[in-house]
C-alpha positions in Angstrom: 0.0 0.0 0.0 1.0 3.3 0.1 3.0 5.5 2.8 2.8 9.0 1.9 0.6 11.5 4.1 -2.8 11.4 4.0 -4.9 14.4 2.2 -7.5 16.0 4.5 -11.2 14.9 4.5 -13.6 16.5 1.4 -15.0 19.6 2.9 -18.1 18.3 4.0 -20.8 21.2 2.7 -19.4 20.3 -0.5 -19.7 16.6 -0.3 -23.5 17.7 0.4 -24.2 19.4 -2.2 -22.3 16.9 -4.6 -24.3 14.0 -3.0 -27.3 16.5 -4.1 -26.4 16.7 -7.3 -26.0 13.1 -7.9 -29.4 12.3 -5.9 -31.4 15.0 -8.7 -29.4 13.0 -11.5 -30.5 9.7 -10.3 -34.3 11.3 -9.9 -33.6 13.1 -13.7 -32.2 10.4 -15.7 -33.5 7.0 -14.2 -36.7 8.5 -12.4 -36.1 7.0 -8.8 -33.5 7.9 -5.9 -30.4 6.4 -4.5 -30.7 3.4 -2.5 -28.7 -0.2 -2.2 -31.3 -2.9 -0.6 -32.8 -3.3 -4.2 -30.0 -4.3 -5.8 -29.6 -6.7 -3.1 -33.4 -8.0 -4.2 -32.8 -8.6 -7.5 -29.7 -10.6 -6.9 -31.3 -12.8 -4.9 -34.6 -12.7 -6.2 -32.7 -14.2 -9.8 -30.9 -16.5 -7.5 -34.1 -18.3 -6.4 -35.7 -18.0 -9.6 -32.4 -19.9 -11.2 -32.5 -22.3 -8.4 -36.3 -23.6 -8.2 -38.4 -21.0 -10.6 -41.6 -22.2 -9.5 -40.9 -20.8 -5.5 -39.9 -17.2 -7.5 -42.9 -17.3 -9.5 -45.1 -17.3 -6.3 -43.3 -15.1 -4.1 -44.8 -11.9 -3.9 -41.5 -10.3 -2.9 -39.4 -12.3 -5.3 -42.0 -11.5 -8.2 -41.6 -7.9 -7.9 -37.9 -7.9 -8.5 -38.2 -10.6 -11.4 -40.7 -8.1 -13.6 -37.8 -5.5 -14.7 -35.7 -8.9 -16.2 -33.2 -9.7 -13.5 -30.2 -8.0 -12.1 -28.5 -6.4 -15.4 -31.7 -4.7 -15.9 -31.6 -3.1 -12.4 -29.4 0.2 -12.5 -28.9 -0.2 -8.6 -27.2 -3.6 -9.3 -24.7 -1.6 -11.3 -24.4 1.4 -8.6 -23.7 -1.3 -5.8 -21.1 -2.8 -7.8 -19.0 0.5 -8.5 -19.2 0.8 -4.2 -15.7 -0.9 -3.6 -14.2 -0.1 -6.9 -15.2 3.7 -5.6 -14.0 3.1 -2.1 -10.7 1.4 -3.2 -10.2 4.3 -5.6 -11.2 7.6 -3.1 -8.9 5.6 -0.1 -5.6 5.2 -2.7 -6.0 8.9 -4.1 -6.2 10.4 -0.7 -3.2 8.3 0.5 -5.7 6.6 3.4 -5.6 3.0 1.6 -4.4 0.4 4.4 -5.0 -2.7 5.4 -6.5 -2.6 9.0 -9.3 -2.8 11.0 -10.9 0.4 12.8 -11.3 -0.2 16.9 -10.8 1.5 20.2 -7.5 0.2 22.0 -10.0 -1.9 24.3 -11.3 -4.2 21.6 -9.9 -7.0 19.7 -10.3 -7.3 15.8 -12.2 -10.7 15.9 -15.1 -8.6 18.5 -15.2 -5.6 15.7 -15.5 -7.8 12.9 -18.1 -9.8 14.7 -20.1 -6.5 15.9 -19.7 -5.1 12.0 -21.2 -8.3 10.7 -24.3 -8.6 13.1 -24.9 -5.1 13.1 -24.7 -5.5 8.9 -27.3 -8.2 9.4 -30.0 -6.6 11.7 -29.6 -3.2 9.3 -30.5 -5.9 5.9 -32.9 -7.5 7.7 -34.5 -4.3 9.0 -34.2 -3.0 5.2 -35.8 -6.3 3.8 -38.8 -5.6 6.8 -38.9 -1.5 5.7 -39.0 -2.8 2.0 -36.0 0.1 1.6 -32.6 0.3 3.0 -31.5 3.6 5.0 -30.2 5.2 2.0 -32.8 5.0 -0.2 -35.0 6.2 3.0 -33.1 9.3 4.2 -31.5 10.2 0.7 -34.3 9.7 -1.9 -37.3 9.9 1.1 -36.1 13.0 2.7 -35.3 14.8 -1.1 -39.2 14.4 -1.8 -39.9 15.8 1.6 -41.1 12.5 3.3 -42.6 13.1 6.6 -41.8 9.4 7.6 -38.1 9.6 5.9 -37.5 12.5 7.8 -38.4 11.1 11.1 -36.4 8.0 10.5 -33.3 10.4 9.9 -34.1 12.0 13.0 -34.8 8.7 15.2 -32.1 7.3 13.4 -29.4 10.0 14.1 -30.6 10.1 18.1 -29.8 6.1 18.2 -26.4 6.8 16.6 -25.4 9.4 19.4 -27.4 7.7 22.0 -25.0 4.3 21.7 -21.9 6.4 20.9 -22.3 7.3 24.5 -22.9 3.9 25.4 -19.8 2.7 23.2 -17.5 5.3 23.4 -15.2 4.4 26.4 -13.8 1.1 24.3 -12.6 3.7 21.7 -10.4 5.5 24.2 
């Protein structure tokens, strides 16, 4: 990896407004918002339709995702794949790329990796329940003014600070 100094973080007003501007493209050119968990859907909904057709076929959920002709149909599917390449690419042109795990001195890699995998897993299964992940909710919800998106950001923000408290002693 690399071992020059590390650039300081985007300006975050900036970010903002950039994030902006690609949520309005997204709404302009494929007339829906951001989001992840349907990508996700379509995967596995051509998954089980490869596997045994006729459980796809009467799947309500399954059935939705099948209608728009699998996964390379499905923009999202192509906007979660350029994720890591993105993430690999921002990290090495800021000179932050590195192979290591972020934790407080107080806890081990195998407990953060665990805690990052089951807190992954309740967030996909709470997306999968909500029928929408968190990004499609706060980004493309709270752009159209959603009463209900923008409660979620606010519950969902008071959580975040309200464990941070609860969490915050293993990171000293």
């Amino acid at each position: 990896m690399t071992t020059r100094a590390p650039r300081i973080y985007a300006d975050p007003y900036l970010a903002g407004v950039g994030l902006g501007a690609v949520l309005l493209a997204a709404f302009v050119v494929a007339g829906r918002g951001l989001g992840a968990s349907g990508a996700f859907a379509s995967v596995a909904a051509t998954t089980v339709a490869g596997l045994a057709p006729e459980r796809a076929a009467q799947s309500a959920f399954f059935s939705r995702y099948l209608e728009s002709g699998g996964p390379f149909r499905e923009w999202l599917v192509f906007e979660i794949a350029g994720v890591a390449p993105g993430a690999f690419a921002s990290a090495w042109s800021a000179g932050r790329l590195r192979w290591d795990v972020e934790r407080g001195p107080h806890v081990t890699r195998a407990f953060r990796l665990a805690a990052a995998f089951a807190g992954g897993s309740v967030m996909g299964f709470g997306a999968a329940l909500a029928r929408g992940c968190t990004s499609g909710l706060a980004l493309s919800g709270g752009a159209l003014l959603s009463v209900g998106s923008w409660l979620f950001m606010l519950a969902a923000f008071a959580a975040g600070y309200l464990v941070a408290l609860l969490v915050k002693r293993a990171w000293r």
